[in-house]
KELUM-580280 format. One record per residue (C-alpha): z, y, x; residue in three letters. Coordinates in steps of 0.02 Angstrom, whole numbers, plus 50000, padded with zeros to 5 digits. Layout:
residues N
{pt {Z, Y, X}, 'ALA'}
...
end
This chain:
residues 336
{pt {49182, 49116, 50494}, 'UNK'}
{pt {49160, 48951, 50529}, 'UNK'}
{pt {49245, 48891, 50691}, 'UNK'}
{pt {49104, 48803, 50752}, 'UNK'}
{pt {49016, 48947, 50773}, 'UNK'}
{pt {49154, 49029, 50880}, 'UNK'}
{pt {49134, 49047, 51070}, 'UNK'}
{pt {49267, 48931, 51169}, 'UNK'}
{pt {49374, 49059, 51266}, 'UNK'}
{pt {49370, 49004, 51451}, 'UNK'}
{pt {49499, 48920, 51536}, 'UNK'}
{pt {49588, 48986, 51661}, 'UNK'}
{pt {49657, 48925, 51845}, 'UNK'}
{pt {49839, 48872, 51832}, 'UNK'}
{pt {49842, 48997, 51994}, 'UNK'}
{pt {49764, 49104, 52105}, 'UNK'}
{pt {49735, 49146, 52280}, 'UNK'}
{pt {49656, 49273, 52404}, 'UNK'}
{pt {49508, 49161, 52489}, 'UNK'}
{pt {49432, 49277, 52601}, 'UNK'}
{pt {49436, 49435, 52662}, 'UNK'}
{pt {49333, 49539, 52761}, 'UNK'}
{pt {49324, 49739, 52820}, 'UNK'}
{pt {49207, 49875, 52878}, 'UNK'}
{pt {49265, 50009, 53003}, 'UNK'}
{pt {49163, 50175, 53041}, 'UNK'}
{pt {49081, 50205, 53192}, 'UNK'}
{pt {49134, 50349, 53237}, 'UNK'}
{pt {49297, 50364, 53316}, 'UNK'}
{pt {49407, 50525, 53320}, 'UNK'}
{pt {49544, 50522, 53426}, 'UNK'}
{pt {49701, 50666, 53408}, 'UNK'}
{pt {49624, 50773, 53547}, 'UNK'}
{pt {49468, 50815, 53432}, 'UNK'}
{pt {49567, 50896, 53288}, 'UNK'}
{pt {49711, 50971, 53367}, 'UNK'}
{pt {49645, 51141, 53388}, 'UNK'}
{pt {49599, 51165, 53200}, 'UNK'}
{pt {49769, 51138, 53161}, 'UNK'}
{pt {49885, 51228, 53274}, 'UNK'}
{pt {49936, 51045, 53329}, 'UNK'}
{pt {49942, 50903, 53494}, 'UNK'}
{pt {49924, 50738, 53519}, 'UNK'}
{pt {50088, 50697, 53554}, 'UNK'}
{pt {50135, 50789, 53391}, 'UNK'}
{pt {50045, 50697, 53306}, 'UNK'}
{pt {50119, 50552, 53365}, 'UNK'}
{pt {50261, 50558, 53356}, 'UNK'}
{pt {50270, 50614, 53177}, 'UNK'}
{pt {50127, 50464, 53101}, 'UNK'}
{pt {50116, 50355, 53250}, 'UNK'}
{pt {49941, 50406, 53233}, 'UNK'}
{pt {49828, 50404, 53389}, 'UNK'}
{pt {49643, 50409, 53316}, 'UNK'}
{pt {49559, 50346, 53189}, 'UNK'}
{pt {49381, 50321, 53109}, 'UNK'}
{pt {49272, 50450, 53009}, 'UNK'}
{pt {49111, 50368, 52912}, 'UNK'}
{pt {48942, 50455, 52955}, 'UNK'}
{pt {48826, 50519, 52787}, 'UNK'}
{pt {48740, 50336, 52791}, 'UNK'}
{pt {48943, 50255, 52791}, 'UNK'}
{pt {48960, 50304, 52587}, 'UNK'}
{pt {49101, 50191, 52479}, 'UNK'}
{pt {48969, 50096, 52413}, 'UNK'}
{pt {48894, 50059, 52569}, 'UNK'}
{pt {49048, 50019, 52672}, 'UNK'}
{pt {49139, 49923, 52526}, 'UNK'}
{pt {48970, 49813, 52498}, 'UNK'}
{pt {48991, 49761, 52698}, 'UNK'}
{pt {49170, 49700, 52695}, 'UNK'}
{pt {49123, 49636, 52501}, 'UNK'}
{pt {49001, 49522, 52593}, 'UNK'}
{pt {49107, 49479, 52743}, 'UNK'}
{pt {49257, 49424, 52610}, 'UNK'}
{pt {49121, 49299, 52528}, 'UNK'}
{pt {49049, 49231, 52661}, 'UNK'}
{pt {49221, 49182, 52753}, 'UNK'}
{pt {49280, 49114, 52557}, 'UNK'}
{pt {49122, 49025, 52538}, 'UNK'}
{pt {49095, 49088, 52367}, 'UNK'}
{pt {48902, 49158, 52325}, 'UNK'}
{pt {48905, 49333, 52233}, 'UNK'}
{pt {48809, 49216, 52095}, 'UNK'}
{pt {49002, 49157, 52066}, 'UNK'}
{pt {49071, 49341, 52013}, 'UNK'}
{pt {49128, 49343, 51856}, 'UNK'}
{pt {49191, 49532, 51923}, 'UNK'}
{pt {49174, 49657, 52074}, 'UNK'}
{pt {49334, 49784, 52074}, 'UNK'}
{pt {49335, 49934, 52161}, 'UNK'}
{pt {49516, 50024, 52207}, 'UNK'}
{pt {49457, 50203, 52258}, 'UNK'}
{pt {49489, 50413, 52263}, 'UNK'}
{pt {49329, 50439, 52342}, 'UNK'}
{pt {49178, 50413, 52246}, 'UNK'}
{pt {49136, 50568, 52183}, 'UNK'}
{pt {49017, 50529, 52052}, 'UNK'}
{pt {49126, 50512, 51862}, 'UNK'}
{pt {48998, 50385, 51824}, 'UNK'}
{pt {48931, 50272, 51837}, 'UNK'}
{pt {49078, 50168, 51924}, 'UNK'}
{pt {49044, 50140, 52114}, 'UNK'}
{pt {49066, 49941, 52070}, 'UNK'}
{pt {48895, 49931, 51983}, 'UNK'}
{pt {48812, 49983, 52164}, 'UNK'}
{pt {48921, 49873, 52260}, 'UNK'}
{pt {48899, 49726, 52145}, 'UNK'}
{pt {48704, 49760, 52158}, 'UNK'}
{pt {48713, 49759, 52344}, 'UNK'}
{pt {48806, 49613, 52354}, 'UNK'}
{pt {48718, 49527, 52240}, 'UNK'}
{pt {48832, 49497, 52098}, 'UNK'}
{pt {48702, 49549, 51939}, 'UNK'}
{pt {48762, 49526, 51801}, 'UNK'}
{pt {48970, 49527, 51854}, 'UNK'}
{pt {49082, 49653, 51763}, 'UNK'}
{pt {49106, 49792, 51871}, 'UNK'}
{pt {49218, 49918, 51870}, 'UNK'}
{pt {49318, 50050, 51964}, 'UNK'}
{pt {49504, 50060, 51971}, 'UNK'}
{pt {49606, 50222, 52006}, 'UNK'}
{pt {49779, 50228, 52088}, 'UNK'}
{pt {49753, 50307, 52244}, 'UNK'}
{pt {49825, 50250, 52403}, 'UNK'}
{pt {49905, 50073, 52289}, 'UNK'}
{pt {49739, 50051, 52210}, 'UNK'}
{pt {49717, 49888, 52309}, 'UNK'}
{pt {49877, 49802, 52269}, 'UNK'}
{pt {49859, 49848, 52092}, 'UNK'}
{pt {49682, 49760, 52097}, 'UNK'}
{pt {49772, 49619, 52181}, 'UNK'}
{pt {49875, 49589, 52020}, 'UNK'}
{pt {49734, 49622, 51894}, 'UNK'}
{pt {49621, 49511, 51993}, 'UNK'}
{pt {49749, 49355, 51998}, 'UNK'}
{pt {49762, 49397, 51796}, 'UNK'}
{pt {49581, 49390, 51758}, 'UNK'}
{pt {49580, 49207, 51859}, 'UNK'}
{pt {49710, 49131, 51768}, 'UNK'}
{pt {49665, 49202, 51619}, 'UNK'}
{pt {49490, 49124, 51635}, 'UNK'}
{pt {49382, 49309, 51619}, 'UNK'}
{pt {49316, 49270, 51792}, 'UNK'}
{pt {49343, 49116, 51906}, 'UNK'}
{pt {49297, 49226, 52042}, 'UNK'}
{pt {49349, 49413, 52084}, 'UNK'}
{pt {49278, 49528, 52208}, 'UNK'}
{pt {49419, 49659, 52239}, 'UNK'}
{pt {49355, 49816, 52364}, 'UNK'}
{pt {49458, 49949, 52428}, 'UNK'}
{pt {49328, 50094, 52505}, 'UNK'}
{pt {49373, 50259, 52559}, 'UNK'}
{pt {49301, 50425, 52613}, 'UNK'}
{pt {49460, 50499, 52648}, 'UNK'}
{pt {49367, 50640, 52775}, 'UNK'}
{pt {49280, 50691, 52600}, 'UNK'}
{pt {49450, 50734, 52550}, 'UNK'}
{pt {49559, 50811, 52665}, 'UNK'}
{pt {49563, 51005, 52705}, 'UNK'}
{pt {49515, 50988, 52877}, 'UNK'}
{pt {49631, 51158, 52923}, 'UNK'}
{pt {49789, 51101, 52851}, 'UNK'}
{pt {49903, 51059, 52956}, 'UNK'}
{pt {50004, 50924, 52834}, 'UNK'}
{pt {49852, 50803, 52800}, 'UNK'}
{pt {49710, 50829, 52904}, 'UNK'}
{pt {49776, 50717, 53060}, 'UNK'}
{pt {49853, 50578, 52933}, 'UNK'}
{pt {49688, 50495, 52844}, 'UNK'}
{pt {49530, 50422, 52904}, 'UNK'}
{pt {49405, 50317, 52802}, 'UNK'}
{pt {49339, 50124, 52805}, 'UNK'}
{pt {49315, 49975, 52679}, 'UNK'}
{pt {49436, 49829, 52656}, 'UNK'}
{pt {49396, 49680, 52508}, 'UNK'}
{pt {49448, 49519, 52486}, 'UNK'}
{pt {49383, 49379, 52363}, 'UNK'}
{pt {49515, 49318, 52235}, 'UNK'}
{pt {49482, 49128, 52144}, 'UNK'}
{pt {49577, 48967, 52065}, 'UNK'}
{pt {49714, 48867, 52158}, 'UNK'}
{pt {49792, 48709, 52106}, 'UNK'}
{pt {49966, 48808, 52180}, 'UNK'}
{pt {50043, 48974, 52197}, 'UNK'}
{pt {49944, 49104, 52291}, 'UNK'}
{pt {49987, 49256, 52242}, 'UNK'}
{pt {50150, 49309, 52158}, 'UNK'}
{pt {50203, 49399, 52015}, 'UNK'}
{pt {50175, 49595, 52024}, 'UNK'}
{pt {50310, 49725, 52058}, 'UNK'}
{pt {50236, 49907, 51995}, 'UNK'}
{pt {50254, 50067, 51931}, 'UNK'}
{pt {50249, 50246, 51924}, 'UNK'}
{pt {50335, 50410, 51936}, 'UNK'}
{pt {50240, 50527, 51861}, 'UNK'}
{pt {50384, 50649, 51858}, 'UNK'}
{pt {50340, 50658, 52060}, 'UNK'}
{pt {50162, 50685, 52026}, 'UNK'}
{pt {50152, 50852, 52117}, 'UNK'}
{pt {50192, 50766, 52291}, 'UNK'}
{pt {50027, 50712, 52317}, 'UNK'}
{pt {49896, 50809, 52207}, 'UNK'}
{pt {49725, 50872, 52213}, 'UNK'}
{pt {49713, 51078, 52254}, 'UNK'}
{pt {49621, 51105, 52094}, 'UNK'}
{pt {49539, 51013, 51962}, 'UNK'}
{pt {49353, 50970, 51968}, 'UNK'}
{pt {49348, 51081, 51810}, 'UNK'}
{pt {49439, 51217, 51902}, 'UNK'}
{pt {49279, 51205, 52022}, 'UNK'}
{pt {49162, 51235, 51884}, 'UNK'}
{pt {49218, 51372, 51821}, 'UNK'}
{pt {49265, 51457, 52005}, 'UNK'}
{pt {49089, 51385, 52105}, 'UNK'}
{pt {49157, 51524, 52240}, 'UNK'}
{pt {49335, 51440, 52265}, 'UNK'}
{pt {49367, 51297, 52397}, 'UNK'}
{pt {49325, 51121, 52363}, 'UNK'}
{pt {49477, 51030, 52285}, 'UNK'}
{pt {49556, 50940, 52441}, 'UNK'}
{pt {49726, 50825, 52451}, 'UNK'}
{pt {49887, 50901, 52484}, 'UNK'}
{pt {50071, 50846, 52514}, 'UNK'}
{pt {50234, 50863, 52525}, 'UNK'}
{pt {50267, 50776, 52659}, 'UNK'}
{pt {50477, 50754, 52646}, 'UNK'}
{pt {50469, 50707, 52487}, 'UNK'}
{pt {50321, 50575, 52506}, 'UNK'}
{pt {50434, 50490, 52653}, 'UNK'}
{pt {50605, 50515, 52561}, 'UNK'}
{pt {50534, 50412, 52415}, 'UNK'}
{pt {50438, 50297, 52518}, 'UNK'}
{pt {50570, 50237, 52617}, 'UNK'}
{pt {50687, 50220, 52475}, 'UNK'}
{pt {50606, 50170, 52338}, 'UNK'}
{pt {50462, 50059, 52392}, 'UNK'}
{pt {50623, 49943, 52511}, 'UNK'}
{pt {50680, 49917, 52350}, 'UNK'}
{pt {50505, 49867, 52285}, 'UNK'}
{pt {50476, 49762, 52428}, 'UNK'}
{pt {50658, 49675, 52406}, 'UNK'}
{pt {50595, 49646, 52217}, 'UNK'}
{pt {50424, 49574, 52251}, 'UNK'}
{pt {50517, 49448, 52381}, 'UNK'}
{pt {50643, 49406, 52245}, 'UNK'}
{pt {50522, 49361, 52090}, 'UNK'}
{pt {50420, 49253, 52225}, 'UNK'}
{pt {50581, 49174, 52272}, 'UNK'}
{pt {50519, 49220, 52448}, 'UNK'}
{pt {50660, 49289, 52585}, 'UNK'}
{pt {50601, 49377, 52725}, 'UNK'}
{pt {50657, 49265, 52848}, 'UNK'}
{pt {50512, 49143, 52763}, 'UNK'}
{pt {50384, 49275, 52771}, 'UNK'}
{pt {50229, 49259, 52912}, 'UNK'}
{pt {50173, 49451, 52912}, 'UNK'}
{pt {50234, 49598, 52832}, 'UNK'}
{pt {50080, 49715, 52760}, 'UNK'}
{pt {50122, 49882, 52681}, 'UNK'}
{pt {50009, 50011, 52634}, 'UNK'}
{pt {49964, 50099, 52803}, 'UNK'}
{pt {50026, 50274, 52775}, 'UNK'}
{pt {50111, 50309, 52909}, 'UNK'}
{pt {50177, 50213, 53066}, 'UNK'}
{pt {50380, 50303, 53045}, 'UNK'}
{pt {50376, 50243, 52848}, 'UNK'}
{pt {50297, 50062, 52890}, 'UNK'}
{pt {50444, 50038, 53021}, 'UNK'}
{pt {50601, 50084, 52900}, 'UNK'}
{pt {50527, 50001, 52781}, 'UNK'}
{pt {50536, 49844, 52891}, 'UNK'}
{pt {50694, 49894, 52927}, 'UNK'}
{pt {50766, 49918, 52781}, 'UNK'}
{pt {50724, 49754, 52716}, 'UNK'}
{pt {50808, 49672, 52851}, 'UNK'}
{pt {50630, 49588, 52912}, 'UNK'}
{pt {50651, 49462, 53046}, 'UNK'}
{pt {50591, 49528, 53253}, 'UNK'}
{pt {50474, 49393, 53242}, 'UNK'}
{pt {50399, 49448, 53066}, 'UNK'}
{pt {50233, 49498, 53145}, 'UNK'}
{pt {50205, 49709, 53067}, 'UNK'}
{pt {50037, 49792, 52995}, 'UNK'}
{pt {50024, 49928, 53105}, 'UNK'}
{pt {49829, 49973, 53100}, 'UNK'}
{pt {49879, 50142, 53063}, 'UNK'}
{pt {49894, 50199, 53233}, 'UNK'}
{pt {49701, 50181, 53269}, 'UNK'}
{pt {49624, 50192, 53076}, 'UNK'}
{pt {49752, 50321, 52996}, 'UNK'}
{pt {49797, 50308, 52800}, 'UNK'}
{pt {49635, 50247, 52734}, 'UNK'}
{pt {49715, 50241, 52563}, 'UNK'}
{pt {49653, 50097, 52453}, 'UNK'}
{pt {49567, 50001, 52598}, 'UNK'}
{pt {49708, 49997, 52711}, 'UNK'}
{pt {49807, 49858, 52647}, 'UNK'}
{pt {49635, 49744, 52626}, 'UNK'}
{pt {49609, 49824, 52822}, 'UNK'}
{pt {49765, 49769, 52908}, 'UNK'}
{pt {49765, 49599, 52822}, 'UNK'}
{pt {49583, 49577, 52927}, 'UNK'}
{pt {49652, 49635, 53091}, 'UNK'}
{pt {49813, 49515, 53085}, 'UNK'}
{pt {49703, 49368, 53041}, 'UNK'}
{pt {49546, 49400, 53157}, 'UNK'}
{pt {49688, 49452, 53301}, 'UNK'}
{pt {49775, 49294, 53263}, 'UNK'}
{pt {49920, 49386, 53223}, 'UNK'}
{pt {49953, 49302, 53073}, 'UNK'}
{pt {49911, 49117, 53016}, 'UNK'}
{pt {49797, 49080, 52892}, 'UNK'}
{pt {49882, 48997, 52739}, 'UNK'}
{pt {50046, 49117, 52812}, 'UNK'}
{pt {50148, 49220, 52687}, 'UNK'}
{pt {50126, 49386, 52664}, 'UNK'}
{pt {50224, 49544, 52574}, 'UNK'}
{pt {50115, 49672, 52538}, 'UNK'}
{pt {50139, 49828, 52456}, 'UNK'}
{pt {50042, 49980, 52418}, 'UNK'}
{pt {50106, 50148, 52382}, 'UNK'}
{pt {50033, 50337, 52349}, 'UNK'}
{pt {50003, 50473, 52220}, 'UNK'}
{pt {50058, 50428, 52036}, 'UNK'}
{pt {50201, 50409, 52123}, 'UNK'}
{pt {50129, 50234, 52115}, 'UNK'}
{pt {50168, 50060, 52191}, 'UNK'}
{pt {50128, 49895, 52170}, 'UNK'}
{pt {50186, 49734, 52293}, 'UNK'}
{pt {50177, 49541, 52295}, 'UNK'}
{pt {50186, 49397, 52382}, 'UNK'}
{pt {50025, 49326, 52439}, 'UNK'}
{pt {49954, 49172, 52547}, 'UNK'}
{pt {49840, 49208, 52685}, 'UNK'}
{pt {49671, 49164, 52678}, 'UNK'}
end
């Protein structure tokens, strides 16, 4: 074929940064008291365990696509990029219960963004961080000049509302931030992976084929082990963190907030520990008034630091996400 008649691949951005970000919190609030009694529990159980003292539960209007289209259009207004700009709207989420089409196509609609690739991404509760990386990819690699990343959850969708393990831990709400080109560094080089020989820890009760078959039987709901979540946690993901500082040739003592996925207030304070963070390292800790809101927490927290002027825009940041798989994925980023 002749070359002339060969498209030009597009260039890329020598790097790539978060520009904006912006997030979308349920109305409705539900504090400890309101759940308690369907699971043999108290408040100060409760926390003491998670650190957990309410947190938000979306209404039947509040759906993923709806929440993660509102913080999708907060993130590009405070980047100042149009949704004309898209070259792709990702979507980190265990919610959308609908195999297809992907819950991206409706958000990219609502936001605007025709014509955009759009796509869902699956890896649970460090689905955002692992959008994070592909996003900075597909910028430097010139497939879009501008990404939309969304993490939305319906964790209340999810949860067995009786059991006593997970019902108190997750709550639901959008996160998103829009990635694009920078002349320097924005977002460092990926630390990931899996564990799938810890798969069991966190799992669905059945399969949605398991439902089909059984129409009587419960509706598949998360469940946990609980000791073995945190053992692993703790552990593994200080050494993940560690890692991601290391490739970034960041040290902690450089670092402006610390942002790990918001599982759980005990885990998100030894993991601070354990990597020796700094006292004055300002500390995610929106879990104590959203709970685990899986994919969107780590988009969620990075809003609250910045809009409570907790953390400075242009700041570093070491984020990591973590959850079922037993996934993980961290980096280094700058603060919008």
């Amino acid at each position: 074929m002749p070359s002339s008649t060969v498209p030009r691949a597009p260039l890329g951005a020598p790097h790539a940064r978060v520009l904006g970000v912006g997030g979308y919190r349920p109305t409705r609030v539900v504090p400890n008291d309101e759940i308690v009694h369907r699971i043999d529990s108290s408040d100060q159980w409760i926390r003491e365990r998670s650190g957990i003292a309410e947190r938000r539960w979306a209404g039947p209007e509040e759906t993923v696509a709806a929440m993660g289209a509102i913080a999708g259009a907060k993130a590009l207004a405070q980047a100042g990029v149009t949704a004309e700009r898209l070259g792709a709207v990702v979507v980190a989420t265990s919610t959308h219960f609908a195999q297809l089409p992907a819950v991206a196509t409706d958000i990219a609609e609502r936001v605007g963004a025709r014509g955009a690739a759009a796509f869902d991404l699956g890896a649970a509760c460090a689905g955002f961080t692992h959008g994070l990386a592909l996003a900075a990819d597909m910028v430097r690699g010139g497939s879009a000049e501008y990404v939309l990343l969304v993490g939305s959850e319906r964790m209340s969708d999810l949860i067995d509302h009786d059991d006593r393990a997970t019902a108190f831990l997750f709550g639901d709400g959008a996160g998103a931030v829009v990635v694009g080109p920078s002349p320097t560094p924005g977002i460092g080089p990926v630390v990931w992976g899996a564990d799938g020989s810890q798969r069991s820890a966190i799992e669905q009760t059945a399969s949605w084929l398991e439902l089909r078959e059984d129409p009587g039987r419960s509706f598949p709901a998360l469940t946990m082990r609980g000791q073995q979540v945190f053992r692993w946690a703790v552990y593994e993901m200080a050494k993940a963190a560690r890692d991601a500082l290391d490739v970034a040739g960041v040290t902690a003592d450089q670092l402006d907030a610390f942002v790990p996925h918001q599982a759980n207030l005990r885990i998100v304070e030894a993991l601070a520990k354990a990597i020796g963070l700094p006292g004055e390292v300002p500390i995610a800790r929106d879990v104590v008034d959203s709970g685990n809101t899986s994919a969107a927490s780590v988009p969620l927290a990075i809003e609250r630091l910045l809009s409570g002027g907790e953390a400075p825009s242009g700041g570093l940041a070491l984020t990591i996400g973590f959850g079922a798989g037993l996934s993980h994925a961290a980096q280094v980023l700058t603060l919008p």
